[in-house]
OpenMM code with the backbone's topology and positions (N, CA, C; nanometers):
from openmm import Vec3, app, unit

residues = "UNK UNK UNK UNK UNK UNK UNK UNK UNK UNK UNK UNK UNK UNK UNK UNK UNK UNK UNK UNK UNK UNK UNK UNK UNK UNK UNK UNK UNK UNK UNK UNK UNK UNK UNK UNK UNK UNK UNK UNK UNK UNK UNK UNK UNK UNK UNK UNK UNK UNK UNK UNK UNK UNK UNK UNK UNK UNK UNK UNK UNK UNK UNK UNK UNK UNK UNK UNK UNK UNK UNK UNK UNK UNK UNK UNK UNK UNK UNK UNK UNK UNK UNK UNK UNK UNK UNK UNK UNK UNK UNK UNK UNK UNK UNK UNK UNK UNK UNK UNK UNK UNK UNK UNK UNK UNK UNK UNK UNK UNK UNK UNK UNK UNK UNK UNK UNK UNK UNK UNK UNK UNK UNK UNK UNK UNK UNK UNK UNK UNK UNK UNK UNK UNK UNK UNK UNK UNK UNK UNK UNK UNK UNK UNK UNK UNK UNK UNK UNK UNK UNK UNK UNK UNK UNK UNK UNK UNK UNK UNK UNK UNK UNK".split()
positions = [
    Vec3(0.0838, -0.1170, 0.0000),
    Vec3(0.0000, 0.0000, 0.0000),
    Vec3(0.0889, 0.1241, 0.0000),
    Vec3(0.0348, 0.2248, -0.0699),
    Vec3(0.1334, 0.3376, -0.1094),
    Vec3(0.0763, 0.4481, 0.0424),
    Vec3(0.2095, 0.4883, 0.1144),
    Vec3(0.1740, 0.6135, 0.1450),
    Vec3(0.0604, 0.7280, 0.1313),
    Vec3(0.0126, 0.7055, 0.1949),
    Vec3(-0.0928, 0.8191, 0.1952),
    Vec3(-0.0170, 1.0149, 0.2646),
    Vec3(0.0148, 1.0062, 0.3689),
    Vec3(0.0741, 1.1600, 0.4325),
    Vec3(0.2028, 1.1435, 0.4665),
    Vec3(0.2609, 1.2274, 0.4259),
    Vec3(0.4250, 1.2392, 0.4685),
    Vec3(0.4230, 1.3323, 0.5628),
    Vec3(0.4492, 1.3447, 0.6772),
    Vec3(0.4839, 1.4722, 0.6997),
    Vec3(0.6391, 1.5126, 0.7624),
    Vec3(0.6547, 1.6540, 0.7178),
    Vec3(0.8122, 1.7357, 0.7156),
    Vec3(0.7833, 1.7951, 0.8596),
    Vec3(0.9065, 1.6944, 0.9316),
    Vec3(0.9257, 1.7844, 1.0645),
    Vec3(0.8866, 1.9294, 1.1271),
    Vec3(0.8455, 1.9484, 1.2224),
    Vec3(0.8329, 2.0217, 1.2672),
    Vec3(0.8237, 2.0673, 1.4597),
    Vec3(0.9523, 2.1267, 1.4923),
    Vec3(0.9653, 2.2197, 1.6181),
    Vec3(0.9787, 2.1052, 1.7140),
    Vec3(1.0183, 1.9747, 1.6810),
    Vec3(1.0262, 1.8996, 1.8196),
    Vec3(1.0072, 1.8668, 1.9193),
    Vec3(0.8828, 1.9853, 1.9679),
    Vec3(0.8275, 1.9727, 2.1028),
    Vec3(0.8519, 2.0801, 2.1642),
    Vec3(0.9781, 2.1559, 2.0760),
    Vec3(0.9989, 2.3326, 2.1915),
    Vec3(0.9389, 2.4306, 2.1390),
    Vec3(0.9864, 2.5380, 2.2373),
    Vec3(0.9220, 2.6917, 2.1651),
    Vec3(0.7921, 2.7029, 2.0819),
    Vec3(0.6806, 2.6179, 2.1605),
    Vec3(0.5110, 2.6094, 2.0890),
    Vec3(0.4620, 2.7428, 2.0684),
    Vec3(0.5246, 2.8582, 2.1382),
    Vec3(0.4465, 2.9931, 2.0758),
    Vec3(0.5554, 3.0139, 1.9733),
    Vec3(0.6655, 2.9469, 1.9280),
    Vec3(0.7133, 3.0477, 1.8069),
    Vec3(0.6394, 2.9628, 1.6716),
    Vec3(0.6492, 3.0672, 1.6104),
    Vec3(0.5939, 3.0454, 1.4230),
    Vec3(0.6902, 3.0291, 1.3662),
    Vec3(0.8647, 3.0460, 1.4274),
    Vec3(0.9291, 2.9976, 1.3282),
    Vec3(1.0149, 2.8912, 1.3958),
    Vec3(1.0567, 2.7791, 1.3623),
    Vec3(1.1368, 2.6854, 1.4293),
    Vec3(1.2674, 2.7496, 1.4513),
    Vec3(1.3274, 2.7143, 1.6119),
    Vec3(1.4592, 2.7377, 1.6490),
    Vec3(1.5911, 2.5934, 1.6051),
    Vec3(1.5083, 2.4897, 1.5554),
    Vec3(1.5842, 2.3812, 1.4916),
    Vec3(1.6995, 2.4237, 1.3831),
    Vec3(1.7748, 2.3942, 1.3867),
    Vec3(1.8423, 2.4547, 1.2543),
    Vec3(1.8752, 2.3887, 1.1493),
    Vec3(1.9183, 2.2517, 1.2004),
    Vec3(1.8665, 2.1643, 1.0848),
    Vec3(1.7265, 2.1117, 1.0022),
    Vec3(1.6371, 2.1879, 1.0881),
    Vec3(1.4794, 2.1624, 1.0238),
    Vec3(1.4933, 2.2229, 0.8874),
    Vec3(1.5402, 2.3123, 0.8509),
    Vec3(1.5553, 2.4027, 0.6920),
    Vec3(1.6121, 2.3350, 0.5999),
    Vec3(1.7337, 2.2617, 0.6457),
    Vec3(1.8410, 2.1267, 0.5300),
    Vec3(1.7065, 2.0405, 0.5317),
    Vec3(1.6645, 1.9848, 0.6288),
    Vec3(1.6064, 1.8796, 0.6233),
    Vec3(1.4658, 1.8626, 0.5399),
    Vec3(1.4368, 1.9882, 0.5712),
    Vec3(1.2662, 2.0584, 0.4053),
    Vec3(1.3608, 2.0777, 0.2775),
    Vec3(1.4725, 2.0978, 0.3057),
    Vec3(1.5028, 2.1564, 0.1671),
    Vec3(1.5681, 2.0357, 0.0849),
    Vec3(1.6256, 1.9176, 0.1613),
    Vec3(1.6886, 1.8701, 0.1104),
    Vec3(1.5759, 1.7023, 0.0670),
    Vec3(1.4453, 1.7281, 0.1492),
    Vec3(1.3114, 1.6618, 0.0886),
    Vec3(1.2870, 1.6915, -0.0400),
    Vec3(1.2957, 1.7467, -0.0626),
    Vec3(1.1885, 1.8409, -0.1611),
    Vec3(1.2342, 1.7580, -0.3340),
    Vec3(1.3571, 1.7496, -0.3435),
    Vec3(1.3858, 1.6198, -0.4228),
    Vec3(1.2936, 1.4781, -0.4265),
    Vec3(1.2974, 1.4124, -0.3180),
    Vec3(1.2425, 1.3114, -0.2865),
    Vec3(1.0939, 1.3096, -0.3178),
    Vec3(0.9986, 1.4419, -0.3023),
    Vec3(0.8781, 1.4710, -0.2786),
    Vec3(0.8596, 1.5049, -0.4063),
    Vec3(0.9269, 1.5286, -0.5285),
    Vec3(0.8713, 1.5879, -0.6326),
    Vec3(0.9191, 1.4198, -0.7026),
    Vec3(0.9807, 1.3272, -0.7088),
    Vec3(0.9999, 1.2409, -0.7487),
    Vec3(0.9323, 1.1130, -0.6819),
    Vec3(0.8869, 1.1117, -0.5820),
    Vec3(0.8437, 1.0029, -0.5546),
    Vec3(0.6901, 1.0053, -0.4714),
    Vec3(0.6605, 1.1603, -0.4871),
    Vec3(0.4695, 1.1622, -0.4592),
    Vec3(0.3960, 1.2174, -0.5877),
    Vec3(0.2589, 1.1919, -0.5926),
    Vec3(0.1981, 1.2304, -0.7055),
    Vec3(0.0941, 1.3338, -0.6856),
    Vec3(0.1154, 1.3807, -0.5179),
    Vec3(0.0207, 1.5044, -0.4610),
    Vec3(0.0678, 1.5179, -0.3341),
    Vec3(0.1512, 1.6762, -0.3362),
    Vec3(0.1583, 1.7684, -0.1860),
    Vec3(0.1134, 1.9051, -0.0969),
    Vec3(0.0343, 1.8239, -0.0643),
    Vec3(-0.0534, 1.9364, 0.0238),
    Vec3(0.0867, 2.0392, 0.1042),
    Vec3(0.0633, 2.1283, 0.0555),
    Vec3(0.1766, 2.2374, 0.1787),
    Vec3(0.1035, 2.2670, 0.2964),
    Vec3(0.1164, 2.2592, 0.3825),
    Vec3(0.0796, 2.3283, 0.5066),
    Vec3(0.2085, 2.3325, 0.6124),
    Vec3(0.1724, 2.4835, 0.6674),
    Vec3(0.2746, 2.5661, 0.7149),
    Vec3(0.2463, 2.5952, 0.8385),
    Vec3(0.3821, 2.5672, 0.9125),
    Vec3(0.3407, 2.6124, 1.0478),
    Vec3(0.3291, 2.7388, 1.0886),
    Vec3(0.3870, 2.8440, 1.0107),
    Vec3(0.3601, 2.9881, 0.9979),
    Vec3(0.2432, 2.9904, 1.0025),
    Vec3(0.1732, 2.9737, 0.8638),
    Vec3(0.0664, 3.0204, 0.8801),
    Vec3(-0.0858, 2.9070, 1.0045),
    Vec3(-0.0277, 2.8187, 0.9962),
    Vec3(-0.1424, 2.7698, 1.1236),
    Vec3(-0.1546, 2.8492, 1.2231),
    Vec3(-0.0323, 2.9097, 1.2700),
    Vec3(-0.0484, 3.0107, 1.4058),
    Vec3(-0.1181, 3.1659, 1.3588),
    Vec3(-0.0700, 3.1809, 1.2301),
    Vec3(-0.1408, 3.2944, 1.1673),
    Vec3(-0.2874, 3.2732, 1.1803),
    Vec3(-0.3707, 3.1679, 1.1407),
    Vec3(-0.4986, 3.1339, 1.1394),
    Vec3(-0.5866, 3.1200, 1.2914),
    Vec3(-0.4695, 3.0353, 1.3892),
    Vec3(-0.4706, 3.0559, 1.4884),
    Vec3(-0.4700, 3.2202, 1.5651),
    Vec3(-0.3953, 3.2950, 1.5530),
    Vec3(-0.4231, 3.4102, 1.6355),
    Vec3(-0.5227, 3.5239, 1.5794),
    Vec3(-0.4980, 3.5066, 1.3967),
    Vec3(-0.5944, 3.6258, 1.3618),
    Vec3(-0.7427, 3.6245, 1.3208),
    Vec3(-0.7475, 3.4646, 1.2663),
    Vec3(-0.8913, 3.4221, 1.2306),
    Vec3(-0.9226, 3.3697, 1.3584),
    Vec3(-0.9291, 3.3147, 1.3892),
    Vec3(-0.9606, 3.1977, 1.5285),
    Vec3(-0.9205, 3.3159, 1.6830),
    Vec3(-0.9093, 3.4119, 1.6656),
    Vec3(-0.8533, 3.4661, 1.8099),
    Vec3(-0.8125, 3.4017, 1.9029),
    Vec3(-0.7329, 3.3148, 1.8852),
    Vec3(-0.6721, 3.2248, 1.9829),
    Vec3(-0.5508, 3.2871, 2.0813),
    Vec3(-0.5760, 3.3097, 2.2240),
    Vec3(-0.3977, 3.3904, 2.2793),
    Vec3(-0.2724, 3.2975, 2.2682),
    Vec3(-0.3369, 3.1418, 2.2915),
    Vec3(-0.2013, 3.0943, 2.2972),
    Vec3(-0.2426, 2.9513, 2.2031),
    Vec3(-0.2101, 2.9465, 2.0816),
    Vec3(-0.2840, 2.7985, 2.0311),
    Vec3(-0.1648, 2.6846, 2.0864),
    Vec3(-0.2577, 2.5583, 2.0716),
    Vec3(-0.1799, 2.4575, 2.1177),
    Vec3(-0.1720, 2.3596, 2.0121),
    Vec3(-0.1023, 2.2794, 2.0498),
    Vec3(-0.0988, 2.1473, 1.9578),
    Vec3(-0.2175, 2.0987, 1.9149),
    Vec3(-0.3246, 2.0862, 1.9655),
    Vec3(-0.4466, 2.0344, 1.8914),
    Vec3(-0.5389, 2.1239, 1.9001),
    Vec3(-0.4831, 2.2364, 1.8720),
    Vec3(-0.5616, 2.3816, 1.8110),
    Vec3(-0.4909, 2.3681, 1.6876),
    Vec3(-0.3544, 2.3175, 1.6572),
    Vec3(-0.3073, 2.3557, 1.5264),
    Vec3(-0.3119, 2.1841, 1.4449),
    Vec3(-0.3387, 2.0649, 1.5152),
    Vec3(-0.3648, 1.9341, 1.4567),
    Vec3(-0.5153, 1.9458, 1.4562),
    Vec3(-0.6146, 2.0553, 1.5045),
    Vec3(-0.7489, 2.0421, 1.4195),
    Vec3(-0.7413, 2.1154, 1.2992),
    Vec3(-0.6600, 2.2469, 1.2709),
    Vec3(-0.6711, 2.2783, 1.1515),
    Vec3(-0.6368, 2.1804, 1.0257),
    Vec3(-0.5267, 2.0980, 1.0879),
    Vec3(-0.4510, 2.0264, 0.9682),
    Vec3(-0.5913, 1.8683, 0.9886),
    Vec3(-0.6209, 1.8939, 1.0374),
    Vec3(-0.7245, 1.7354, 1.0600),
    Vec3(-0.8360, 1.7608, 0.9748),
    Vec3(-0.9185, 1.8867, 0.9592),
    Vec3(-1.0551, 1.9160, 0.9024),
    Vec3(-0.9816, 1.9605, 0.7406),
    Vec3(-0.8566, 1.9860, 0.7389),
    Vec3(-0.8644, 2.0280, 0.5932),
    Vec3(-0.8221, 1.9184, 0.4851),
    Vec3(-0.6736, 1.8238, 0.5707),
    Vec3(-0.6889, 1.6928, 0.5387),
    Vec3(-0.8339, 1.6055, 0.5196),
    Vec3(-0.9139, 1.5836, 0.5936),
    Vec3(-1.0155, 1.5096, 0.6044),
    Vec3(-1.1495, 1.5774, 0.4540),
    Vec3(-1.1442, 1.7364, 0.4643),
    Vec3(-1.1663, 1.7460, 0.3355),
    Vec3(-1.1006, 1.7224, 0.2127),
    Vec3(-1.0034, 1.6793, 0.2014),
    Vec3(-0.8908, 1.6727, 0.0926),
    Vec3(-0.9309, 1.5382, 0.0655),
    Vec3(-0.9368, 1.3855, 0.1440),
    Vec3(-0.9539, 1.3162, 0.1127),
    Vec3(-1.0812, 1.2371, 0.1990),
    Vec3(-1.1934, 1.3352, 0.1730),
    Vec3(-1.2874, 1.2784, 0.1622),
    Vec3(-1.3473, 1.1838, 0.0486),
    Vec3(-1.2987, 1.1712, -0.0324),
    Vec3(-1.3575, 1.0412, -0.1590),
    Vec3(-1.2960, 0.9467, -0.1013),
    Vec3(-1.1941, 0.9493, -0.0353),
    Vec3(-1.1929, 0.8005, 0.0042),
    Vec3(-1.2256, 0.6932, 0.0914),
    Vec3(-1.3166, 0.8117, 0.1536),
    Vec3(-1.4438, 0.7571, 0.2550),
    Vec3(-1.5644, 0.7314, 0.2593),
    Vec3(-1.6056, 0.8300, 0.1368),
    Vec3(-1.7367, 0.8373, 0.0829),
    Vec3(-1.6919, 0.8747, -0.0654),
    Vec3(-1.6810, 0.6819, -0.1159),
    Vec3(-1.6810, 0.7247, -0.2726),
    Vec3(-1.8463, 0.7452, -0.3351),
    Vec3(-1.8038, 0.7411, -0.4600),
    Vec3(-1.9915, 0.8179, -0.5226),
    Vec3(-1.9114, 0.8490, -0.6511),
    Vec3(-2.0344, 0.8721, -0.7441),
    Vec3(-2.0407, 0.9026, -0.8833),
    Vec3(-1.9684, 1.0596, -0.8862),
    Vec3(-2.0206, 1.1373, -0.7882),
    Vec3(-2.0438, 1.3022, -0.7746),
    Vec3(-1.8756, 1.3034, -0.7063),
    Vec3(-1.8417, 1.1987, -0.6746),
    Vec3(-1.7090, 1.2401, -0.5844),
    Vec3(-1.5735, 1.1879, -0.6563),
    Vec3(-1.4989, 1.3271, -0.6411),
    Vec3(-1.3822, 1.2702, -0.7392),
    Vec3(-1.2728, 1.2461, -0.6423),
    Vec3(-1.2213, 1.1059, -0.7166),
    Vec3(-1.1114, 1.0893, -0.5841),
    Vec3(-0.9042, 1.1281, -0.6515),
    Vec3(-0.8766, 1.1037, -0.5990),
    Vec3(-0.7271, 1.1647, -0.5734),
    Vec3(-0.6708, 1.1403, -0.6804),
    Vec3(-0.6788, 1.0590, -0.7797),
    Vec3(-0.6210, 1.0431, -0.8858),
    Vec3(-0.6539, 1.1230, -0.9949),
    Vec3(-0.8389, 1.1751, -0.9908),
    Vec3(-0.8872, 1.2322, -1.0823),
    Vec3(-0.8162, 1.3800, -1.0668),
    Vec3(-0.7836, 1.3977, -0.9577),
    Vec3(-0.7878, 1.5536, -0.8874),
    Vec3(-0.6462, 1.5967, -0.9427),
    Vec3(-0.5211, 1.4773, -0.9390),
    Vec3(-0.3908, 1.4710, -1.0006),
    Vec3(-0.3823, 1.4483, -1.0673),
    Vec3(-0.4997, 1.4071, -1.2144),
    Vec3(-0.5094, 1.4093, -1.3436),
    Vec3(-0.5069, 1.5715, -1.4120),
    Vec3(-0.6419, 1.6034, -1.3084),
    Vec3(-0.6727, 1.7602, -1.3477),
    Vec3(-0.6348, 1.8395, -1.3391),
    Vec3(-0.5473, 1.8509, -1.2103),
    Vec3(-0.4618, 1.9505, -1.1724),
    Vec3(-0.3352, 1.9826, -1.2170),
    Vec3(-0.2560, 1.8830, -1.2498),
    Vec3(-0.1417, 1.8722, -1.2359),
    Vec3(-0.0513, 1.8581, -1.4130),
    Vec3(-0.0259, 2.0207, -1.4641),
    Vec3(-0.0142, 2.0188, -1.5704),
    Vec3(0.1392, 1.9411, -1.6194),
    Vec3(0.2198, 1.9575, -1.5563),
    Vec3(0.3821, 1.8843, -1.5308),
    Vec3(0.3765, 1.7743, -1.4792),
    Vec3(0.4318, 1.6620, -1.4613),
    Vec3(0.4745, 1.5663, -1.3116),
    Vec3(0.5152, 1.6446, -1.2324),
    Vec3(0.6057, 1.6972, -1.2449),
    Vec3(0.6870, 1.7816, -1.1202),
    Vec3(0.6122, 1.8784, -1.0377),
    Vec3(0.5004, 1.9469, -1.1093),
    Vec3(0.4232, 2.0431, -1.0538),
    Vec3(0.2970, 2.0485, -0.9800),
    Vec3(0.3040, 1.9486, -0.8577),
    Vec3(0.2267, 1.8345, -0.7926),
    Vec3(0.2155, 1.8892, -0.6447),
    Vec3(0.2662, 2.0215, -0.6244),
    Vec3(0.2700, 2.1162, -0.4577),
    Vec3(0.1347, 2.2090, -0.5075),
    Vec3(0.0292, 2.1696, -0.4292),
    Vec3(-0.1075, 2.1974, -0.3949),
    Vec3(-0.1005, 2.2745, -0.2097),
    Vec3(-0.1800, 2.3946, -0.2354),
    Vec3(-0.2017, 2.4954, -0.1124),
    Vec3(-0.3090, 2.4910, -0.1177),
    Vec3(-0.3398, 2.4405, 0.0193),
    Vec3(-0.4890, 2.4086, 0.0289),
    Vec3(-0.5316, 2.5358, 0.1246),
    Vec3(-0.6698, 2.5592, 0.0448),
    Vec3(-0.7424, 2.6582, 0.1628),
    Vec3(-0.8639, 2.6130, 0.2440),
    Vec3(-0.8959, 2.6570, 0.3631),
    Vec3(-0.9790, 2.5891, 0.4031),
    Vec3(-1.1306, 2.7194, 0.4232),
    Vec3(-1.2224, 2.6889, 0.4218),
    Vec3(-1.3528, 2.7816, 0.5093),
    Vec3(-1.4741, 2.6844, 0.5228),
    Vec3(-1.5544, 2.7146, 0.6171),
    Vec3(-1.5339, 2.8658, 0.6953),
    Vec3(-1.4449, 2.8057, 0.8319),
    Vec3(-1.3360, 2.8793, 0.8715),
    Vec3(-1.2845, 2.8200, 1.0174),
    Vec3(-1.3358, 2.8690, 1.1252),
    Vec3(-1.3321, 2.7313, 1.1831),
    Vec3(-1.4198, 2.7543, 1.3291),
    Vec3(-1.2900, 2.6620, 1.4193),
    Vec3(-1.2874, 2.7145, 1.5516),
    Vec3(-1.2101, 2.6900, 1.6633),
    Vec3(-1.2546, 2.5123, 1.7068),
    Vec3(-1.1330, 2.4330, 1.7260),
    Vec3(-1.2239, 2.3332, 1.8044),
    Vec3(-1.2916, 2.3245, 1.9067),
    Vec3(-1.4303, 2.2833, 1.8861),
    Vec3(-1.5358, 2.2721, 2.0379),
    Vec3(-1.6218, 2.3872, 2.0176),
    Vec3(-1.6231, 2.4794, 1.9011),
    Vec3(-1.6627, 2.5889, 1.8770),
    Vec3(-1.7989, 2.5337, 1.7877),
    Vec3(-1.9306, 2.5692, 1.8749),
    Vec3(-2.0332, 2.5513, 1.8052),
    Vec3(-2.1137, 2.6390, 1.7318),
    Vec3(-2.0112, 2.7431, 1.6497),
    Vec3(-2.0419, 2.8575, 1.5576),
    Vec3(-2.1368, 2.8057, 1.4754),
    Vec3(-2.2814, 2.8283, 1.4261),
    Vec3(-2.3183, 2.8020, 1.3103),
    Vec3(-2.3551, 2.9113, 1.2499),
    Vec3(-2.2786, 2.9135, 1.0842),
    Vec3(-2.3285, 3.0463, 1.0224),
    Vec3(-2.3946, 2.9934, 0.8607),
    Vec3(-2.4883, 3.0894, 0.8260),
    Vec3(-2.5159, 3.0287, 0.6929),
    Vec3(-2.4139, 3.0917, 0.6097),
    Vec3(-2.4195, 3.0478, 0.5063),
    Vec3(-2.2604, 3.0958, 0.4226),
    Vec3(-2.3491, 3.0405, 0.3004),
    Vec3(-2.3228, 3.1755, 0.1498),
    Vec3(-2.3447, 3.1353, 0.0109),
    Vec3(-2.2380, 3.0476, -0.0100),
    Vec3(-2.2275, 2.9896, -0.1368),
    Vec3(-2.1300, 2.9304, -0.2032),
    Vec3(-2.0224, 3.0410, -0.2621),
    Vec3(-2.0889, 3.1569, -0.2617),
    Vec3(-1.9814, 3.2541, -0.3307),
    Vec3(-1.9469, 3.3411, -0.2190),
    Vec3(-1.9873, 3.3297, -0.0784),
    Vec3(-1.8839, 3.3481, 0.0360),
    Vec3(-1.7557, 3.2576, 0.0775),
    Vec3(-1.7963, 3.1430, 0.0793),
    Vec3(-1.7100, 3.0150, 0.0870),
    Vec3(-1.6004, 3.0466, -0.0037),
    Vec3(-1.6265, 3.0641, -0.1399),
    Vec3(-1.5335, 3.0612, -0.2028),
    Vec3(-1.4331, 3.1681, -0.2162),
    Vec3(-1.4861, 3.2700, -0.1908),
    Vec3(-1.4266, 3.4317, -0.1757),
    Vec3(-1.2934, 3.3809, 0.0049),
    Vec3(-1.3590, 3.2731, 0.1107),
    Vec3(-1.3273, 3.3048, 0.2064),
    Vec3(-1.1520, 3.2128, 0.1818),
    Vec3(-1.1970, 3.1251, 0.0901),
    Vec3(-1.1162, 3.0136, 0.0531),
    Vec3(-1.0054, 3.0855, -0.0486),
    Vec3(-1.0335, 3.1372, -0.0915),
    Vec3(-0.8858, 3.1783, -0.1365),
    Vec3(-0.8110, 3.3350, -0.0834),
    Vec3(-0.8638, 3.3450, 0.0288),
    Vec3(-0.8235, 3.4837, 0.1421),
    Vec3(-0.7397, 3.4122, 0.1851),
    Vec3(-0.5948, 3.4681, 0.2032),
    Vec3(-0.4570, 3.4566, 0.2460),
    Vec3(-0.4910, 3.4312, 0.3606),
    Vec3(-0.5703, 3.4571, 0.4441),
    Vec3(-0.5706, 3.4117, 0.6056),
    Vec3(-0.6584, 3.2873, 0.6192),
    Vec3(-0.6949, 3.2293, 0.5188),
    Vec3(-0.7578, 3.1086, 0.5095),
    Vec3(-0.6337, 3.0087, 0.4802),
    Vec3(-0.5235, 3.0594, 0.4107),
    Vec3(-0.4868, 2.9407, 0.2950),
    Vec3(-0.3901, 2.8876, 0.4153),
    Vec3(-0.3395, 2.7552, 0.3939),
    Vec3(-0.2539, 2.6646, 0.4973),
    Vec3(-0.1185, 2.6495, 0.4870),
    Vec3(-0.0761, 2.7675, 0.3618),
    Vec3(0.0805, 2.7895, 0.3398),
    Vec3(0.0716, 2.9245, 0.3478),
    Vec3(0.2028, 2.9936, 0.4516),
    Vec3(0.2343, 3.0925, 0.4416),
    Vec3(0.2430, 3.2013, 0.2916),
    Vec3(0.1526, 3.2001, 0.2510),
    Vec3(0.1891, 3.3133, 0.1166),
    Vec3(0.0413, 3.3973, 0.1079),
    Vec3(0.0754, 3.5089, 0.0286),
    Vec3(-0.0539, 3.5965, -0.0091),
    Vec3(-0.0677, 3.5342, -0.1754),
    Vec3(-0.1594, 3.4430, -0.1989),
    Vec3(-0.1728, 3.4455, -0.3671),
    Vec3(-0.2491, 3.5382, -0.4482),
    Vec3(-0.2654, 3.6437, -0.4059),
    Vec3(-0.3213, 3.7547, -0.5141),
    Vec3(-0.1549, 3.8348, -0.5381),
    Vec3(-0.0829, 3.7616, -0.4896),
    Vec3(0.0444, 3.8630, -0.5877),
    Vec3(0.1579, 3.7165, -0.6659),
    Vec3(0.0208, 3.6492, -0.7052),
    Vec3(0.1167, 3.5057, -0.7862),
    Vec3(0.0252, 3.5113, -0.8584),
    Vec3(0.0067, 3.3934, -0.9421),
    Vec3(-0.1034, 3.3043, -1.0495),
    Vec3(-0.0868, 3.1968, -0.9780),
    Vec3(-0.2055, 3.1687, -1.0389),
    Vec3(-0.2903, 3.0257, -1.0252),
    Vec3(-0.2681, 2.8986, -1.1427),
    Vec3(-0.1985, 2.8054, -1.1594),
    Vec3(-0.1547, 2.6985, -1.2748),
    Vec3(-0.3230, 2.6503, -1.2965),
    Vec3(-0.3649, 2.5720, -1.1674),
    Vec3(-0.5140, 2.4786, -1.1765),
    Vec3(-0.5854, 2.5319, -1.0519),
    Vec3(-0.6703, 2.5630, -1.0446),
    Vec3(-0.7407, 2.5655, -0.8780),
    Vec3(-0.9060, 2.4679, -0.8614),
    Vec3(-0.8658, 2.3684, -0.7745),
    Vec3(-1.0157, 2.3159, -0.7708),
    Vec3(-1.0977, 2.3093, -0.6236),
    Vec3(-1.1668, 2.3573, -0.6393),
    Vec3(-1.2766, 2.3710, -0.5310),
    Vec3(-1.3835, 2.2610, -0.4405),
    Vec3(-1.3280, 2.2139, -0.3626),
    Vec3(-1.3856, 2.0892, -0.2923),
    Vec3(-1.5220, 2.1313, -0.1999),
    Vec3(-1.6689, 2.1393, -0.2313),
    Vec3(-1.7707, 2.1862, -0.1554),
    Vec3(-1.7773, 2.0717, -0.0867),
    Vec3(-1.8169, 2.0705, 0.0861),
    Vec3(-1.9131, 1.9132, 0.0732),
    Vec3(-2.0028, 1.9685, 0.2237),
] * unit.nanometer
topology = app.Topology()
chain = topology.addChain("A")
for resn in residues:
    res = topology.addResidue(resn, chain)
    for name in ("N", "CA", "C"):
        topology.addAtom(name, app.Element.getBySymbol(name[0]), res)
């Protein structure tokens, strides 16, 4: 069975309020992946510990997030990412279709996922939301799960997961 999640180190257990790791080999060790990850996966979700704490303090008003303040963000957006493979269906496209469609290169297989609407864990917010709020909220830099602003890049493929 092939790998399903890799994940690239992160902060070891110290310094939980910093956003940037004091590791110093954590930077060789992403950078010197990144070979491996473009040759031997066929889809990589980026998510950033920058920006989780970003989402954490400015969307989520959180004073001090914790470890499973920042493993629910990565849990609900994963779990939307590969929802077809829990609930397959005609209407549901699963991971291969998504790396058919998306993915105009082999090599060009690093996907930034955004998530909405975010809600805090244990947080029983309910709001109604259009489809063209959702989507406006989903590609807002304080939504997305990699540190970057993409209104000062392009877009190769972008696909939109409702459920």
């Amino acid at each position: 069975m092939r790998e399903i999640v890799h994940l690239q180190a992160g902060q070891c257990g110290n310094q939980i309020g910093s956003k940037v790791s004091q590791v110093v080999v954590e930077h060789y060790n992403s950078t010197l992946s990144v070979h491996s990850l473009i040759m031997d996966t066929d889809e990589t979700f980026s998510i950033d510990n920058e920006a989780l704490y970003d989402i954490c303090y400015q969307s989520l008003r959180l004073c001090s997030p914790t470890y499973e303040n920042l493993n629910h963000l990565v849990s609900v957006t994963m779990s939307g990412v590969t929802t077809c493979l829990r609930f397959p269906g005609q209407l549901n496209a699963d991971l291969r279709k998504l790396a058919v469609n998306m993915v105009p290169f082999p090599t060009l297989h690093f996907f930034m996922p955004g998530f909405a609407p975010l809600t805090a864990k244990g947080s029983q917010q309910y709001r109604a939301l259009t489809v063209a709020n959702l989507t406006q909220q989903m590609f807002d830099a304080k939504n997305m799960m990699t540190a970057c602003d993409s209104r000062h890049g392009r877009y190769l493929t972008v696909a939109c997961v409702f459920r």
